[in-house]
N, C-alpha and C positions, 0 to 999 in steps of 0.2 A: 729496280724496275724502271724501265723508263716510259714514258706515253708521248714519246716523240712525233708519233705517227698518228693520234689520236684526232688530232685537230684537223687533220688532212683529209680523213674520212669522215668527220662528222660536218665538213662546210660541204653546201652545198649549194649547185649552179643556179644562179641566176641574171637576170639582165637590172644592169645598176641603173638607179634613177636619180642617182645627186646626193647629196648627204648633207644633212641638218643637226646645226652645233656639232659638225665632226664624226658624227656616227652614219655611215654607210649606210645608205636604202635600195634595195631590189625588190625586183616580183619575180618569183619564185615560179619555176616555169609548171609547177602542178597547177598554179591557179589558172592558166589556160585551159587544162582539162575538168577543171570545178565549172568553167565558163562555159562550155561547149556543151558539158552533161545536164548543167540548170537552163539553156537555153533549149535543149532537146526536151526535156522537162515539160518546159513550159510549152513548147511549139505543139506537142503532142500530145499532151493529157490536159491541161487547165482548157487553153484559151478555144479548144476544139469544143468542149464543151459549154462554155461561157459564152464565146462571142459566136456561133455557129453560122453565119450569116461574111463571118471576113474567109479572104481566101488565104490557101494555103502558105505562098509568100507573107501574107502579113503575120500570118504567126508567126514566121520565122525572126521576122523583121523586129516585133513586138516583144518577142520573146529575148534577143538580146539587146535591145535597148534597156530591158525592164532590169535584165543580170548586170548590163554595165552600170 
């Protein structure tokens, strides 16, 4: 049997960020679409609700600040 091929398809793309004691660090390009969906989240059901009085840019504004 071999699982030559194995490693090829279970790495997967991302953008490198330096590497600490030797071990490789990226972000993983799903966590841009976890980013964009908790900031839609939040732009559109919490702070609509809560701060009803800000406008619609600041939820945006508020809303990723709050994810990053």
């Amino acid at each position: 049997m071999c699982f030559c091929f194995i490693s090829d398809q279970m790495t997967r793309h991302n953008i490198p960020l330096g590497k600490i004691l030797g071990i490789p660090i990226g972000l993983d390009y799903s966590w841009f679409l976890i980013f964009v969906l908790l900031t839609w989240s939040l732009a559109t059901g919490y702070y609509p609700v809560e701060f009803k009085y800000w406008s619609p840019p600041l939820y945006w504004f508020m809303g990723a600040v709050t994810v990053a």
